[in-house]
C-alpha positions in Angstrom: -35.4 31.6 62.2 -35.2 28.0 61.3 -31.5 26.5 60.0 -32.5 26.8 56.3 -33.3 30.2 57.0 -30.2 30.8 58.4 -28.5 29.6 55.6 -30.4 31.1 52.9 -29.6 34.9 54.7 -25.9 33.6 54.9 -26.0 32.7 51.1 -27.8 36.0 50.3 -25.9 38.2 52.2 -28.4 39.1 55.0 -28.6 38.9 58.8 -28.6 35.6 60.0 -30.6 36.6 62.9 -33.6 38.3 61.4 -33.1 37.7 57.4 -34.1 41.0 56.2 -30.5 43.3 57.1 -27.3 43.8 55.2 -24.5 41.9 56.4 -21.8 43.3 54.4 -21.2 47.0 53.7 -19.2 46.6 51.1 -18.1 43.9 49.0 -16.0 41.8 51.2 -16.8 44.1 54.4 -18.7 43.0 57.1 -21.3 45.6 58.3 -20.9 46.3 62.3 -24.4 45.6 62.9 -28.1 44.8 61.6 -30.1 48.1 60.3 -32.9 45.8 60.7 -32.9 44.1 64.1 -29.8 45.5 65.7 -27.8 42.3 66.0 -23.9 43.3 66.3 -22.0 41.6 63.8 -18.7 41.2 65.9 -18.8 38.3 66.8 -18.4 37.0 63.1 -15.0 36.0 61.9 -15.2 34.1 58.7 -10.9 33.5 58.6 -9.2 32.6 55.7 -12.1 29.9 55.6 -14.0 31.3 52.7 -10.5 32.1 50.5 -9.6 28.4 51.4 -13.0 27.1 49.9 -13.0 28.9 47.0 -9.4 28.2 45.9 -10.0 24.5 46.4 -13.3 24.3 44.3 -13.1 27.0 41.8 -9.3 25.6 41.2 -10.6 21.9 41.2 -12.9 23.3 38.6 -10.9 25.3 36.4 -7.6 22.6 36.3 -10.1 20.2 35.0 -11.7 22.2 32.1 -8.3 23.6 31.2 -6.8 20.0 31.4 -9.6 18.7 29.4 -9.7 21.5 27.0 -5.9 21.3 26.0 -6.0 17.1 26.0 -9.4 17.1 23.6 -8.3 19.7 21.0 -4.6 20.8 22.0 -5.8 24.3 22.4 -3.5 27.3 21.8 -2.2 28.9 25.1 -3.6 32.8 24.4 -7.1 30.9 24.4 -6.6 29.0 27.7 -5.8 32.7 28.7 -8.3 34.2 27.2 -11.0 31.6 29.0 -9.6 31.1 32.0 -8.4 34.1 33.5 -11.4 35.9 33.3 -13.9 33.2 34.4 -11.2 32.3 37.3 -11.8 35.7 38.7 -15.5 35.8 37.9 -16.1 32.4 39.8 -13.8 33.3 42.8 -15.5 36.9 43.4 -19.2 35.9 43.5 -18.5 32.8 45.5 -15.9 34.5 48.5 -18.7 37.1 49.2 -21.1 33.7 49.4 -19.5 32.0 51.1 -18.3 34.2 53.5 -21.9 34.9 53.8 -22.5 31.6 54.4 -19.3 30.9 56.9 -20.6 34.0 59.3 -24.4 32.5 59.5 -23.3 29.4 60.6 -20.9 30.8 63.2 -24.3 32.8 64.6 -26.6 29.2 63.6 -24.2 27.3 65.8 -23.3 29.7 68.1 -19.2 29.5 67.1 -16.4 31.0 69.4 -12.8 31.5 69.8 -11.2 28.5 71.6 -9.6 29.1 75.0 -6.9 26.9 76.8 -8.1 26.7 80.2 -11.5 26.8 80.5 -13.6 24.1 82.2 -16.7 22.7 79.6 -19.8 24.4 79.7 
């Protein structure tokens, strides 16, 4: 599979390797391997690295409607709770399970390892 492939099944949800499997097998939980083409998922460890992303652009995003909201028209705070809580959560939930999607595919695409102290190069 080319790179955009990879990173369309990574967006998706699917195996990186053959596009057409489940990756997770739950929400959040990585499946142990391919039903389609058998790859084993262990070697994927997305981290903290999706959490990270999301909290930096959903929070980016939501600060600066909130801060423009209340500067423009001096909203109430129950309506800054009303609107923001619930599309915080919205926005964070669909994008983790993306990009952690997307974070595992390109650990396969690029073929991503653990460091080790030690080693000599390839």
């Amino acid at each position: 599979m080319d790179d955009a492939g990879i990173v369309r099944a990574g967006l998706l949800g699917r195996c990186p390797h053959c596009g057409a499997g489940k990756l997770f097998c739950g929400f959040l939980s990585l499946a142990e391997r391919c039903e389609e083409c058998r790859l084993d998922f262990s070697f994927a460890d997305a981290g903290d690295g999706p959490a990270v992303f999301v909290i930096l652009l959903i929070g980016f995003v939501i600060v600066g409607l909130a801060l423009w909201l209340e500067v423009s028209t001096g909203a109430p705070l129950w309506l800054h709770l009303v609107l923001w809580i619930p599309l915080a959560l919205i926005l964070c939930l669909t994008a983790l399970r993306t990009l952690k999607g997307l974070l595992i595919a390109l650990q396969f695409r690029n073929n991503a390892a653990e460091g080790r102290l030690g080693e000599k190069g390839r």
